[in-house]
N, C-alpha and C positions, 0 to 999 in steps of 0.2 A: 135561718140563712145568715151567712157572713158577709158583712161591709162595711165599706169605710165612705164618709161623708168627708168631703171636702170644702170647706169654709172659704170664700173670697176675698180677700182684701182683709182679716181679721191680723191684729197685733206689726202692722207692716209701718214702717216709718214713724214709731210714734201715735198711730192712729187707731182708733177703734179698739183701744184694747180690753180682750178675752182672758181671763184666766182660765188655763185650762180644767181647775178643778169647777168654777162654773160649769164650764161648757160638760163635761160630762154630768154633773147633777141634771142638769138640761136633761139630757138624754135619757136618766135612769128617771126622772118623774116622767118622763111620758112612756116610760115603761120599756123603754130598751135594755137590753139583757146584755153582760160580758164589754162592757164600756172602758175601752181606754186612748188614752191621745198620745197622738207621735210631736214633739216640737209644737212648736208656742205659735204655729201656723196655721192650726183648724184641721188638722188631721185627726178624725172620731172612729176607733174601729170597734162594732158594735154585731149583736144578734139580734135578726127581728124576725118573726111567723109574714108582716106586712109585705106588702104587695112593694117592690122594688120601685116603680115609677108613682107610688102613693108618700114616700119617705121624703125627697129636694121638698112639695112643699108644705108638709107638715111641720118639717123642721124649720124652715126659714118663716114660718108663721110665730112657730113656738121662739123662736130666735128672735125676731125685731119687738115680741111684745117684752120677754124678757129682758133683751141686752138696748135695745132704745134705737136700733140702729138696722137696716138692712144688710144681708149677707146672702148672695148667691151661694148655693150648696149644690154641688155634684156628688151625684153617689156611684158609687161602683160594686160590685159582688167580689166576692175574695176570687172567683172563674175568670174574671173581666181584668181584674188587677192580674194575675198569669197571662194574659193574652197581650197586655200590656208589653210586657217584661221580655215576653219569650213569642216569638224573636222578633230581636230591634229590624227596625228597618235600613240604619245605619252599621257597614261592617266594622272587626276590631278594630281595621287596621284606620279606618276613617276615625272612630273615637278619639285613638290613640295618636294621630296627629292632630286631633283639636288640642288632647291634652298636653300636647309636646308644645304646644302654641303658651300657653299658658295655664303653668300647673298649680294655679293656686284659685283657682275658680274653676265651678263646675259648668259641663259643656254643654249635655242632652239634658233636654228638657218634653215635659209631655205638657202639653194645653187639653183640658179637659173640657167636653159638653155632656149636658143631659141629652139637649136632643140633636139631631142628622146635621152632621160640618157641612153647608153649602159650600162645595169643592169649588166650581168653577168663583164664586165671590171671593174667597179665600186664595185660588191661584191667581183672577185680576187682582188684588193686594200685593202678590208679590209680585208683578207681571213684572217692573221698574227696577225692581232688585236682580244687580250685578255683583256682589261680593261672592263670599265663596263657603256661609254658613249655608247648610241644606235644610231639606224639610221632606217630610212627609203626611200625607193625611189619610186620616181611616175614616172608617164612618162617627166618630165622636170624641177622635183624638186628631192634634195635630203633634206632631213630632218637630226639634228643632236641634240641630248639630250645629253651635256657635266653637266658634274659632275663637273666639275671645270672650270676656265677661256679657252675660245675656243684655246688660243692663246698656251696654254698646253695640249692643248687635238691629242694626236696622231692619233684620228680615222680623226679628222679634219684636220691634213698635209699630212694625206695620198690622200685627194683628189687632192694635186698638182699632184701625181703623175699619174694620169687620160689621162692628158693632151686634157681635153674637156673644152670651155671657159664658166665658171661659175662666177656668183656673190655672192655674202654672204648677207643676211641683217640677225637681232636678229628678233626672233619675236614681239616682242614690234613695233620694227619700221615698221612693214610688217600691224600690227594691227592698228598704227597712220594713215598709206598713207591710209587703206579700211576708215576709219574716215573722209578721205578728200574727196572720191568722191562725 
């Protein structure tokens, strides 16, 4: 089976940093098959026979004894990454006025879990938020349509305060990795 592992917090501000050709050695001595990385972000897209919910913490075992450091790992199935993609929850025309907003920063964004988004914790976090980025939530993704750079967008630092282990990617990069399977 096909998937892609998702690394948290690796190579960001300076910190923590991954070579990507590490991180795939990583993955081919524990014997995963077809290994390669998207950006210098912890994106692993790999073949394994293993069991889908046996691989987050195999990896992040094999991960902190190696690299000295913790990384929450999301995984996905190359089916799961399609479901992602197709169809956004967000229409074009909403896209396309975030990007009209500012066309030099990317808009949608996916927050990734391993396990079930507690929806109702997740809508009290944003219960307070009045601006005009959206959101959606599925059962192990949340979606986020920012009007401006995510890095300013309050609906997007309100899910620190969740305190559930998520990843972020843009959707561009989410659309590269289904590319690669």
């Amino acid at each position: 089976m096909r998937y892609v592992a998702f690394f948290r917090g690796i190579n960001v501000g300076g910190k923590n940093i991954v070579k990507m050709l590490d991180l795939r050695t990583l993955f081919t001595d524990l014997g995963l098959q077809n290994v390669r990385t998207y950006i210098q972000s912890g994106n692993v897209i790999f073949s394994s026979d293993t069991e889908q919910h046996l691989l987050a913490p195999l990896l992040e075992k094999a991960f902190e004894k190696r690299f000295g450091f913790q990384s929450a790992v999301v995984i996905r199935s190359d089916a799961e990454i399609e479901r992602i993609i197709d169809p956004l929850p967000f229409g074009a025309a909403e896209i396309e006025q975030a990007r009209n907003e500012d066309p030099d920063v990317e808009h949608t964004y996916v927050y990734l879990s391993n396990d079930t988004i507690d929806i109702k914790k997740v809508s009290g976090s944003f219960a307070s938020y009045d601006g005009r980025d959206r959101y959606h939530i599925t059962d192990r993704e949340i979606y986020i349509l920012c009007f401006q750079s995510i890095r300013d967008s309050k609906l997007a630092a309100s899910l620190m305060k969740i305190h559930q282990p998520l990843t972020a990617r843009n959707l561009k990069t989410i659309e590269r990795i289904s590319s690669m399977f």
